[in-house]
DOLUM-311897 format. One record per residue (C-alpha): residue number from 1; x, y, z; residue in one letter. Coordinates in Angstrom, 1 decimal, always signed. Layout:
N
+-----+--------+--------+--------+-----+
:   n :   east :  north :     up : res :
+-----+--------+--------+--------+-----+
: NUM :      X :      Y :      Z :   A :
...
+-----+--------+--------+--------+-----+
//
This chain:
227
+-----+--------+--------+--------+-----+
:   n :   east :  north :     up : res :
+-----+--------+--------+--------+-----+
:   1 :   +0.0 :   +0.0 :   +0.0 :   X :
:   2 :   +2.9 :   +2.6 :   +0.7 :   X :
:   3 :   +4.8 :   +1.3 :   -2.6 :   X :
:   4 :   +1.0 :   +2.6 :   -4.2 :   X :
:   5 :   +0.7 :   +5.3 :   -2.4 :   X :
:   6 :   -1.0 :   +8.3 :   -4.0 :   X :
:   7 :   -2.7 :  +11.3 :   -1.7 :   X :
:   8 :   -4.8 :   +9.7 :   +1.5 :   X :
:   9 :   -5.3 :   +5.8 :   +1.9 :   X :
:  10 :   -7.3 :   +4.5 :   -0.9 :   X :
:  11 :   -8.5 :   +1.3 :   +1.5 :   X :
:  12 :   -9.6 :   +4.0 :   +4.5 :   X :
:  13 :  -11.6 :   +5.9 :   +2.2 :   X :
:  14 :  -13.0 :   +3.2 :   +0.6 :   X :
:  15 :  -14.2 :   +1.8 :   +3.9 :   X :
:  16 :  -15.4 :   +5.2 :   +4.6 :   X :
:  17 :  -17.5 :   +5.5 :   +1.4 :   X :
:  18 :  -18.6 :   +1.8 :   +1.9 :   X :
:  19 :  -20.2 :   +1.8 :   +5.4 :   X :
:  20 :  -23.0 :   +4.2 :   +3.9 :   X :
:  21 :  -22.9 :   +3.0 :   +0.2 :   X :
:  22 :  -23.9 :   -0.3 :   +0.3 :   X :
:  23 :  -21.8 :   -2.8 :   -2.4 :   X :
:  24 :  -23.1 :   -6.6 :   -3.3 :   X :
:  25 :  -21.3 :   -9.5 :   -4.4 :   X :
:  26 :  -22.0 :   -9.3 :   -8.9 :   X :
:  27 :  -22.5 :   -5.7 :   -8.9 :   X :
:  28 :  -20.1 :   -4.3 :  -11.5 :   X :
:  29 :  -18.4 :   -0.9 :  -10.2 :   X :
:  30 :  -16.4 :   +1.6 :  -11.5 :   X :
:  31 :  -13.7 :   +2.7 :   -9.6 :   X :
:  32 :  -12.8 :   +5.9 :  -11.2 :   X :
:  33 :   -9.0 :   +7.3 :  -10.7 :   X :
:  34 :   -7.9 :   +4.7 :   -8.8 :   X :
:  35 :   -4.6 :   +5.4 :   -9.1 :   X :
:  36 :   -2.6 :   +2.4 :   -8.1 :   X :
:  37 :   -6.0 :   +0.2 :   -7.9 :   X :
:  38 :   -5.4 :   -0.3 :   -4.2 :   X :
:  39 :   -8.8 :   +1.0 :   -3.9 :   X :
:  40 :  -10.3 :   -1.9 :   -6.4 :   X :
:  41 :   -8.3 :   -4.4 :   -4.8 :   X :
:  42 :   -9.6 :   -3.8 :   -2.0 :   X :
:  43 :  -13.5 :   -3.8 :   -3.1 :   X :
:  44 :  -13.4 :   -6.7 :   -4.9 :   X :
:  45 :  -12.2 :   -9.0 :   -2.1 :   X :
:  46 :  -14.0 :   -7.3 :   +0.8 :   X :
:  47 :  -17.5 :   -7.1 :   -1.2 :   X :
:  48 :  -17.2 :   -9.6 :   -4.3 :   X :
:  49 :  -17.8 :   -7.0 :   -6.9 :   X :
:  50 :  -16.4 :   -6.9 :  -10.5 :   X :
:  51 :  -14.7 :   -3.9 :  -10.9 :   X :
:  52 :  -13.2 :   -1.5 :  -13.8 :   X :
:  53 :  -10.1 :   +0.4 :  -12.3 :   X :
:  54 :   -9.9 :   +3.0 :  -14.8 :   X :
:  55 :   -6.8 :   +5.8 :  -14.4 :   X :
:  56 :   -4.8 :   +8.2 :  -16.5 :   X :
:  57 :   -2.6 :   +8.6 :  -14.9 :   X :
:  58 :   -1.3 :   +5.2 :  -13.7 :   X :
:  59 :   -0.9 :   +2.4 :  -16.9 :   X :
:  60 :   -3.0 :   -0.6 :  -16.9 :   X :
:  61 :   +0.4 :   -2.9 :  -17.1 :   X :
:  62 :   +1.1 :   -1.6 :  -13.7 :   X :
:  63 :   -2.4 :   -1.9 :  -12.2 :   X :
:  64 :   -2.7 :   -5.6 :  -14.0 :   X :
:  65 :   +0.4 :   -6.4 :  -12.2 :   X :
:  66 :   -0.9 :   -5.8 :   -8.7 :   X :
:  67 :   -3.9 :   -7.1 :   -9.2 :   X :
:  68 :   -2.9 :  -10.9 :  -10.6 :   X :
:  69 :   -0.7 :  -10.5 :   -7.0 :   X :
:  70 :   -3.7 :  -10.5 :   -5.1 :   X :
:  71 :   -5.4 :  -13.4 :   -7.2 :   X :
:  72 :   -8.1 :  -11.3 :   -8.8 :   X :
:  73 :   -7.5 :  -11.3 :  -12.6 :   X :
:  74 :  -11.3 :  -11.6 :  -14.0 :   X :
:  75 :  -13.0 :   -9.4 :  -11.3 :   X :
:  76 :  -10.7 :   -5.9 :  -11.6 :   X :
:  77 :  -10.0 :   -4.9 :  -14.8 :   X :
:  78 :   -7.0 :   -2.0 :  -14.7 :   X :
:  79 :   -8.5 :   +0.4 :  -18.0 :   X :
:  80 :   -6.4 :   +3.5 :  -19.1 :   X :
:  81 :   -9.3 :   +6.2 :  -19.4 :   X :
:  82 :   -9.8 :  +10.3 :  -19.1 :   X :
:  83 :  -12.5 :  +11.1 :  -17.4 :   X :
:  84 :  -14.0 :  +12.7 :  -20.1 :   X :
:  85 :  -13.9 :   +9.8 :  -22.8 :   X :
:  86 :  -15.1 :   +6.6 :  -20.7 :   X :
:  87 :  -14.7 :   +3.5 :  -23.1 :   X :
:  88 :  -18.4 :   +2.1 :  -21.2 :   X :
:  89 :  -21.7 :   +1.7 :  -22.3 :   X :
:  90 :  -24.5 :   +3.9 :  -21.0 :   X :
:  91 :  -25.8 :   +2.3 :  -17.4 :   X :
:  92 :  -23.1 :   -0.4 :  -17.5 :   X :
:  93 :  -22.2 :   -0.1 :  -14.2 :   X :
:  94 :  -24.4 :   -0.7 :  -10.9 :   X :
:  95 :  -22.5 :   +1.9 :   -8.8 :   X :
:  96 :  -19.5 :   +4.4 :   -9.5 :   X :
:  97 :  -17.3 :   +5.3 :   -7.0 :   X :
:  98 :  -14.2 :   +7.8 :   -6.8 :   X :
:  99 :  -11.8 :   +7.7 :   -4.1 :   X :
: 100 :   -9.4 :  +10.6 :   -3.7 :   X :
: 101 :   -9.6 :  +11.6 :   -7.4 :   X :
: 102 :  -13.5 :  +13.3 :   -8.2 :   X :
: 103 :  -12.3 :  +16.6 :   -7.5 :   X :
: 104 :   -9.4 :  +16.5 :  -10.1 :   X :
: 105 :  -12.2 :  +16.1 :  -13.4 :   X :
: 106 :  -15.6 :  +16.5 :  -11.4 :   X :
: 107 :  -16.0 :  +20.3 :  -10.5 :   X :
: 108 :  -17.2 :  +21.2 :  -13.7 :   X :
: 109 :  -20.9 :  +22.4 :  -13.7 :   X :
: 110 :  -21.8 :  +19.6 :  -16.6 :   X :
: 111 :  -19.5 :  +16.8 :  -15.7 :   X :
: 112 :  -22.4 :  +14.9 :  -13.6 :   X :
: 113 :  -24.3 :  +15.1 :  -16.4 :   X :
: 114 :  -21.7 :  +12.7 :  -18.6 :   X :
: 115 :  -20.8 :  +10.6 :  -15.8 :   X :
: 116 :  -23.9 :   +9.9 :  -14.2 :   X :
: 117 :  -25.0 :   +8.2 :  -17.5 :   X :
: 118 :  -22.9 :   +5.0 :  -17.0 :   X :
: 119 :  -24.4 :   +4.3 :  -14.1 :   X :
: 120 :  -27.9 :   +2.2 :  -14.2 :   X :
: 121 :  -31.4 :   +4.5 :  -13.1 :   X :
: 122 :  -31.5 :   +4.0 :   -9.3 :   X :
: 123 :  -27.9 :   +3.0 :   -8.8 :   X :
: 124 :  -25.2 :   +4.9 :   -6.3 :   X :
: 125 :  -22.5 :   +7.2 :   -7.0 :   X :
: 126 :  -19.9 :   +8.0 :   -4.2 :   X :
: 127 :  -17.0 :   +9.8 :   -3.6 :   X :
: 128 :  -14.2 :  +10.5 :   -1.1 :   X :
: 129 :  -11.6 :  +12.6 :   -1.4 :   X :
: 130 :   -9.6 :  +15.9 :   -0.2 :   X :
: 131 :  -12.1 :  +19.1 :   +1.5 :   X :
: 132 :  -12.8 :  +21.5 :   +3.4 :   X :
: 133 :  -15.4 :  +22.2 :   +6.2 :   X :
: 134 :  -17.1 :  +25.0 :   +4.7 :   X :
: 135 :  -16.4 :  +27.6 :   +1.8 :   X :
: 136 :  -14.1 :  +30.5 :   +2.2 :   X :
: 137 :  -14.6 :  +34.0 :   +0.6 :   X :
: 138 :  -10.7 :  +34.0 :   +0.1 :   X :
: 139 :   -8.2 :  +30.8 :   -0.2 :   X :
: 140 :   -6.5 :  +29.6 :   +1.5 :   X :
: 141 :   -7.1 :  +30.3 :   +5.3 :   X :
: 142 :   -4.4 :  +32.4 :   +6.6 :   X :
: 143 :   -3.5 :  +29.3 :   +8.6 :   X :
: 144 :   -2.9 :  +27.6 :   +5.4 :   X :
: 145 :   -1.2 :  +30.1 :   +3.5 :   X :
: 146 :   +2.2 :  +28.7 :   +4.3 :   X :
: 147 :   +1.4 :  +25.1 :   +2.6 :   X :
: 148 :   -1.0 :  +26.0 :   +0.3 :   X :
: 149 :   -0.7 :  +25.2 :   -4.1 :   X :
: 150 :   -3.0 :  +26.0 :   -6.2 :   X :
: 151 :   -4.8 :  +23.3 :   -7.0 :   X :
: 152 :   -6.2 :  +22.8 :   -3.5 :   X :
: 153 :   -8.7 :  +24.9 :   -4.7 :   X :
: 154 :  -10.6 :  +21.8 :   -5.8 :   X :
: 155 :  -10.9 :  +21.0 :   -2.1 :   X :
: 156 :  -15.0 :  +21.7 :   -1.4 :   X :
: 157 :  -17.3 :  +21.3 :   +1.4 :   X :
: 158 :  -20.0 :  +18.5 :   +1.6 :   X :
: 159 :  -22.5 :  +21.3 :   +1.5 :   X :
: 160 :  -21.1 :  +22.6 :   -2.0 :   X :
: 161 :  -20.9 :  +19.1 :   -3.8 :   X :
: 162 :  -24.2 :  +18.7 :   -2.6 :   X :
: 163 :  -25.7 :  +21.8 :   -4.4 :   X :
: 164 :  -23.3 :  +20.8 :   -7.2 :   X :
: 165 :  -24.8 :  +17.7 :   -7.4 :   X :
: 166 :  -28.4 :  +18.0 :   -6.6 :   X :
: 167 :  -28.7 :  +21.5 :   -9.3 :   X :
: 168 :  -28.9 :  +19.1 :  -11.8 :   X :
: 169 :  -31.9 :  +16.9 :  -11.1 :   X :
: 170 :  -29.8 :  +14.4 :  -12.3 :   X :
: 171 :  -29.6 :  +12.8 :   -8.8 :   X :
: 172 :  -30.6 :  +12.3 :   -5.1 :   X :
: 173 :  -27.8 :  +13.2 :   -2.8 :   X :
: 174 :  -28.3 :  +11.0 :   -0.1 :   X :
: 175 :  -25.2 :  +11.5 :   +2.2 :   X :
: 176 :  -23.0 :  +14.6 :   +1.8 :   X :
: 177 :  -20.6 :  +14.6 :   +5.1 :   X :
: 178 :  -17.0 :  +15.1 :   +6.4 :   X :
: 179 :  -15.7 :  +11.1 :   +7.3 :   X :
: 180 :  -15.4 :  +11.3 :  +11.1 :   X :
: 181 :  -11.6 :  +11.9 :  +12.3 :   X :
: 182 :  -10.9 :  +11.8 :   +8.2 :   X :
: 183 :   -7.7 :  +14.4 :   +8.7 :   X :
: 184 :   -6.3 :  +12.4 :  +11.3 :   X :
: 185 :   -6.8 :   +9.5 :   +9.4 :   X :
: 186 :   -5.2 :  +11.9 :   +6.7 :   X :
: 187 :   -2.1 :  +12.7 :   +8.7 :   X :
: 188 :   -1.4 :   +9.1 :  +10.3 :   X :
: 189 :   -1.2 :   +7.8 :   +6.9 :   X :
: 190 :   +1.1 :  +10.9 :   +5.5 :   X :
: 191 :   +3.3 :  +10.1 :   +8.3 :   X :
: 192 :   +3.3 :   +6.7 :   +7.6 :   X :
: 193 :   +4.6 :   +6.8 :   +4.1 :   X :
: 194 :   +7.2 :   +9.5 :   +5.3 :   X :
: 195 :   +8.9 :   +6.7 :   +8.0 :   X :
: 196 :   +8.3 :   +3.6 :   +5.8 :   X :
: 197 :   +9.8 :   +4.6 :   +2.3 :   X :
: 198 :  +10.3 :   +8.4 :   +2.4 :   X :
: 199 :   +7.2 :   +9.3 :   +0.4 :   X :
: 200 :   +7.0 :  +12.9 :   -0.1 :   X :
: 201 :   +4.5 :  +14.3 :   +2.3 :   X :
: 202 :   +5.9 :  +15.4 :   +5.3 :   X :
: 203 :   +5.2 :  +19.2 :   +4.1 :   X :
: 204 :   +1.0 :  +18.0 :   +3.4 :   X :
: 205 :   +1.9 :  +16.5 :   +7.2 :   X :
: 206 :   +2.9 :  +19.6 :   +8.9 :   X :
: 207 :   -0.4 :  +21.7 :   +6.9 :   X :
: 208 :   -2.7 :  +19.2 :   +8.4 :   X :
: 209 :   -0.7 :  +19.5 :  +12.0 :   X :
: 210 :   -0.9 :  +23.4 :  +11.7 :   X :
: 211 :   -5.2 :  +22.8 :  +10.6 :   X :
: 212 :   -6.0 :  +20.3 :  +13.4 :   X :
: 213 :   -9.3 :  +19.5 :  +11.1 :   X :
: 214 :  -10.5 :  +23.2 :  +11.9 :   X :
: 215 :  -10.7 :  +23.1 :   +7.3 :   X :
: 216 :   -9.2 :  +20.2 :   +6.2 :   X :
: 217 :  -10.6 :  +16.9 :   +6.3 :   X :
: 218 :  -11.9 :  +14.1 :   +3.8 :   X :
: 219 :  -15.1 :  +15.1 :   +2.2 :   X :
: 220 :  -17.4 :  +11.9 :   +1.7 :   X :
: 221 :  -20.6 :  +12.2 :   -1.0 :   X :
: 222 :  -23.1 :   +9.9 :   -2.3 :   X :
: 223 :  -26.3 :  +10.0 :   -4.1 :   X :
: 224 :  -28.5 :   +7.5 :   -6.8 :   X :
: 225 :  -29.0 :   +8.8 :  -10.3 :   X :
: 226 :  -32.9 :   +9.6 :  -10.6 :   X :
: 227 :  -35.0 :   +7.1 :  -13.4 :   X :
+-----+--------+--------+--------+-----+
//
């Protein structure tokens, strides 16, 4: 999991998104930007699911390596895919789920709209990933100023992805919530990868140290898409 590591633990945000999403043995899922397909690895043995692990970023070859390692060639299937050119069928997939990656492709206004269509009528989408507690006027929080890049500003609140969401009509946001003790569970992990292999991420450490989960924290969303 360290040697995979990419931003907060896949398999802790997975477990966050799946104690309130429920997942059943068959259901084929989507695990969209998964990275190093820890995250898929880890839903298709805990729940029995089928599961696409689509990335840019990461090349199938890799992902197909880890996953024949943990015995499930057949039921995760590593796919090199952007976001906004999914090689699926229209309601394909019983769920989609995202974990630690929505807010790179998903702010847009009119993303839901494409993604939402490869899920079937009734079934869940969820998402985990990097936020804050609320919406600032100005970013970052002086706090933050010292740590902060640019990009953070993809960082929301659960109370702006779910406007964001539900302003289509597209969907039913059904939980839209920080995961309880989510930045600690942030910072242990940070920390962990520092001392184990030297993963960058002692700097993201001391930011979260210096926020003590007053803004950051991990933001958790899910909703069904309407018939």
């Amino acid at each position: 999991m360290v040697d995979g590591a990419m931003g907060p633990n896949p398999v802790w945000q997975a477990e966050a998104l799946t104690e309130l999403m429920p997942l059943e043995a068959g259901m084929r899922v989507l695990d969209m930007g998964c990275g190093s397909a820890v995250s898929s690895v880890f839903l298709a043995k805990e729940f029995g699911v089928e599961v696409w692990a689509a990335d840019l970023w990461v090349q199938p070859a890799e992902n197909l390596r880890r996953v024949s390692e943990a015995g499930l060639e057949g039921r995760v299937h590593p796919v090199h895919a952007e976001a906004h050119a999914l090689p699926f069928g229209e309601g394909f997939f019983d769920a989609l789920v995202s974990i630690g990656a929505y807010h790179y492709f998903g702010t847009d206004d009119l993303y839901l709209g494409y993604y939402s269509r490869f899920v079937k009528p009734g079934g869940r989408i969820g998402i985990v990933q990097p936020g804050l507690a609320e919406e600032y006027e100005m970013l970052p929080p002086p706090h933050l100023a010292p740590y902060w890049q640019w990009d953070f500003c993809a960082w929301h609140s659960p109370a702006w992805w779910r406007r964001h969401w539900e302003k289509t009509g597209l969907v039913t946001v059904e939980v839209a919530d920080r995961v309880p003790s989510g930045w600690q569970d942030w910072l242990q992990w940070n920390e962990a990868c520092d001392r184990d292999s030297g993963t960058p991420g002692r700097e993201e450490a001391q930011m979260l140290h210096a926020d003590a989960g007053r803004a950051l924290g991990l933001t958790r969303v899910i909703a069904h898409r309407n018939t």
